[in-house]
N, C-alpha and C positions, 0 to 999 in steps of 0.2 A: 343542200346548198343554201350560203345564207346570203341573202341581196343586200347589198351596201348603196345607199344613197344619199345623193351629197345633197347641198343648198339647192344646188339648181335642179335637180332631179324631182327635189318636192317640188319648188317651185310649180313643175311643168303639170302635175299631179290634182295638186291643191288648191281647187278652190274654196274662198273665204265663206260665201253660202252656205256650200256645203258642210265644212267647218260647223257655223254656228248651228244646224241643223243636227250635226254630231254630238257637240258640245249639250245641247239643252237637253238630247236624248237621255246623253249620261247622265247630267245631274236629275231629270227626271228618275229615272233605273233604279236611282243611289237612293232617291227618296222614297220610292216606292218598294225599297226595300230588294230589289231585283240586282246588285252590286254589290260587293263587300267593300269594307273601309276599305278608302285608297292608306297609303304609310307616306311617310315624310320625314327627311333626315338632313338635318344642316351643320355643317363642319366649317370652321371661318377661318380665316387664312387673312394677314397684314393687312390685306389691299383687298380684298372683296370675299367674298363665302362660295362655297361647292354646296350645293343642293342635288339632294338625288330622294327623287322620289316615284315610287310602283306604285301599281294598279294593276287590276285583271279585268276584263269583260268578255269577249270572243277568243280574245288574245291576253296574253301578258306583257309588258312594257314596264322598263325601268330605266328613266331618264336620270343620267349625271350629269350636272352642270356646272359651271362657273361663271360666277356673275361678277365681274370686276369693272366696276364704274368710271376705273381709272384708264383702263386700259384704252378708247381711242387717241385719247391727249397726250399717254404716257408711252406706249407703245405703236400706236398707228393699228390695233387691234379691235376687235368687236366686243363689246360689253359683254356677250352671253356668249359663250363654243361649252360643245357638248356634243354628246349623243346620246341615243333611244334604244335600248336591247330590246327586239319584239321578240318574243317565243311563244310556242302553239302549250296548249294547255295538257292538249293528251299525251304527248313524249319529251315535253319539255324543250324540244326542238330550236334550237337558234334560226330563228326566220330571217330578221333584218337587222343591220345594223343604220339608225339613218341619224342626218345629222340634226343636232339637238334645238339651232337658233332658228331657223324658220318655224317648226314645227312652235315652239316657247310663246314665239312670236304672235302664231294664228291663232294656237288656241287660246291666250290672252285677250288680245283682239274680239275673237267668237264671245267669250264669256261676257266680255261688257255689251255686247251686241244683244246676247241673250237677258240680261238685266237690263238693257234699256228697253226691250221690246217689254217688259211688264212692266218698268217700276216709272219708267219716263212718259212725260203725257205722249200721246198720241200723234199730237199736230207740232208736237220738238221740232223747230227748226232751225237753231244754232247751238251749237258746241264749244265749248275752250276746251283747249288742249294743255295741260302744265304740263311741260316737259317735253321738249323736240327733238328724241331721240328714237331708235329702231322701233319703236312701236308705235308712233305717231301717226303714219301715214296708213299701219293696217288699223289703227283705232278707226281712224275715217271713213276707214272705206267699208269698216263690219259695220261702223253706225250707219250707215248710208242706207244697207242691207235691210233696217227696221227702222228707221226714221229720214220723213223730207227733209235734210239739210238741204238750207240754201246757204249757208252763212258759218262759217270758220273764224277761229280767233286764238291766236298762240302767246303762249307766252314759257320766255327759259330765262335761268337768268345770264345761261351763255346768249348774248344776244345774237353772235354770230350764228348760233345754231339754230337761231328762233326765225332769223332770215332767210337764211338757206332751207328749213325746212318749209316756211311760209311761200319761196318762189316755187319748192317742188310741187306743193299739195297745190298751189295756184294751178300750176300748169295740168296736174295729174288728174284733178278734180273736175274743175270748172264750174267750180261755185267761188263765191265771196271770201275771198281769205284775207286776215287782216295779222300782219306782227304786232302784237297790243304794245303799249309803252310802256304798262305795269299789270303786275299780277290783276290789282285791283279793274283796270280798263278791260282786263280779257273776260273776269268774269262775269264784270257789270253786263245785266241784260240776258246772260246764256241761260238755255233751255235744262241743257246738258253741261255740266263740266265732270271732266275727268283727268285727273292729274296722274303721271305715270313720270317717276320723280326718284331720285337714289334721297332723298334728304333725311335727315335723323333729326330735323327739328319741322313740327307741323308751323305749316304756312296759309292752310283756308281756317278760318275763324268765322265766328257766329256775324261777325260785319257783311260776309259775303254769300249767307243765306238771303234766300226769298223763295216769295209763296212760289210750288210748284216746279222745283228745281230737281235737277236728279242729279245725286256726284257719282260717280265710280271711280273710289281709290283705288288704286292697281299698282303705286311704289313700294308700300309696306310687306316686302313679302320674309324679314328676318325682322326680330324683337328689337335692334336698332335704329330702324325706319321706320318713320311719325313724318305722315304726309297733312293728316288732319287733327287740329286740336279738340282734345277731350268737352269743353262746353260746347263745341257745334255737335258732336256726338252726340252730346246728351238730348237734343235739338230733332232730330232726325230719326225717320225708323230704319232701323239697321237691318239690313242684309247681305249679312257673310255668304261668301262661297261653301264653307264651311266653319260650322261655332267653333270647334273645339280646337282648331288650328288657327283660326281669327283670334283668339281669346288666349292667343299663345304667343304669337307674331304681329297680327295684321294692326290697322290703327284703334280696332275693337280692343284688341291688349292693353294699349295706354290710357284710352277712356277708363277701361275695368283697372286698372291701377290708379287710376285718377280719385276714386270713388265715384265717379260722377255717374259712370252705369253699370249696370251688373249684366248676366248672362239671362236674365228671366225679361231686362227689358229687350230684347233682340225681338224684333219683328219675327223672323223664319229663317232657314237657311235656303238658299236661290233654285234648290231641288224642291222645294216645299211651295215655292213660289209656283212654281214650274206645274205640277203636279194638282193647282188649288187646294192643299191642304193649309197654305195661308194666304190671302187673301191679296192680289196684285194691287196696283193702283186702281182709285176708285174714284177720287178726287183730284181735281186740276189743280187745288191749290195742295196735296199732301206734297212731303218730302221725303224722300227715299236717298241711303246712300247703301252704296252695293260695295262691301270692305272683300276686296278682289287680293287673294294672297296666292294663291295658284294651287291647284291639286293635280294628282295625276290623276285621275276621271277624265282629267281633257285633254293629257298626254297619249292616255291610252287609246281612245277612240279617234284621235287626229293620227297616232303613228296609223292604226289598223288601218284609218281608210287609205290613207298614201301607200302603206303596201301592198293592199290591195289592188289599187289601182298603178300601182308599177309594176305588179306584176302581170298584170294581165295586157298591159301596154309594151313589157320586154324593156322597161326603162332601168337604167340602174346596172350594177357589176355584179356579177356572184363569184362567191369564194367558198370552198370546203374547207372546214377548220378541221373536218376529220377524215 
């Protein structure tokens, strides 16, 4: 029988902890040479890209998705629908089918969680947010997970949506939240910024670096999307999710096109961080940015655990496909 689980299903399953706990295992695993390459495959379509990308650990999991940035405005729809093929390893068995935007969501979320937990000082306690869309509010709440925020600061350039997410996180939170009046207002002062952004033209510049700051870019996940420009790149020690897919997509791609950096300046990759095979933060005043493109390492082990744990919970529908 294969269990089919909706949004809410995980919801009820998933928590965010747990998640980044998942998440640092895998890039840990991967580094330590105990995982095989995750794969990745981008297909682009008018109005936004289908990304589908596998991975194996306990389980196998292969995530399709669709990422259309147009789609609330233009449709009354969600940026990202998809789903998660989980199958067992020894009979190749269809376990679950679950669905693909929460899951996207968390393990997103986890992974800057897990890079702030190494690469951001210690005593971080405000963040900006670029971009006030579905991932906003789980950025927050995974930073919260490894860092004292007391203090919030957004900024979109839908201003509606910078408001409306500023009174949710106000209310959900209950820390200091501010809708900044400019990109520049939100970042001045933060500990933490992380911009999660559909944009194709980079908008953080070397003006909005300072000592001790931590970015995690997290919009660049196709070779069209430039969240950060190439001279604050060159500025910062870089750490991909992964190089070779950073170096292909993420904002590391248009640095390495820039000339401004190549692949040998790259700090490590976030499993390397993870594992002490390169070196975390050490300095209060270093900078760190974490080029966040997504891999299935953290599709696989956020689907496994929610199946896991819906099945043992009896959450969820089952269906015989044979």
């Amino acid at each position: 029988m294969t269990r089919i689980l909706t949004q809410g299903d995980l919801a009820s399953v998933l928590r965010l902890d747990d998640c980044i706990a998942a998440v640092e295992g895998a890039f840990g695993d991967y580094a330590a040479g105990r995982l095989p390459k995750p794969e990745s495959l981008g297909v682009r379509a008018e109005h936004g890209t289908f990304h589908i990308k596998a991975a194996r650990s306990s389980l196998f999991a292969a995530k399709v998705n669709a990422n259309f940035p147009g789609n609330p405005a233009r449709h009354g729809l969600p940026t990202i629908q998809g789903v998660v093929v989980v199958m067992d390893l020894e009979r190749g068995t269809l376990l679950g089918l679950l669905d693909s935007a929460l899951i996207t969501t968390r393990r997103t979320a986890a992974a800057t969680a897990v890079a702030a937990k190494h690469l951001s000082r210690a005593d971080a306690s405000s963040a900006a947010i670029i971009g006030c869309g579905a991932l906003s509010g789980a950025t927050v709440e995974a930073l919260r997970v490894v860092r004292p925020l007391t203090r919030l600061l957004l900024w979109d350039t839908d201003l509606a949506a910078r408001d409306a997410c500023a009174r949710e996180l106000a209310a959900s939170s209950g820390i200091e939240v501010t809708a900044a009046a400019s990109l520049d207002a939100a970042v001045e002062g933060a500990d933490i910024i992380v911009t999660c952004t559909p944009s194709r033209r980079p908008f953080l510049e070397v003006r909005h670096l300072r000592a001790g700051v931590f970015i995690a870019a997290v919009g660049a996940d196709n070779p069209e999307k430039s969240e950060i420009a190439p001279e604050l790149m060159e500025r910062v020690s870089i750490v991909p999710d992964l190089l070779e897919q950073a170096a292909t997509m993420g904002d590391l791609h248009h640095a390495i096109r820039s000339g401004l950096v190549t692949r040998d300046d790259v700090h490590g990759e976030l499993g390397d961080v993870v594992t002490g095979q390169v070196p975390a933060r050490r300095a209060d005043d270093e900078i760190f940015l974490f080029d966040s493109t997504g891999t299935a390492l953290q599709d696989v082990v956020v689907a496994s655990l929610a199946l896991e744990r819906a099945t043992s919970a009896g959450i969820g529908s089952q269906i015989a496909f044979t």
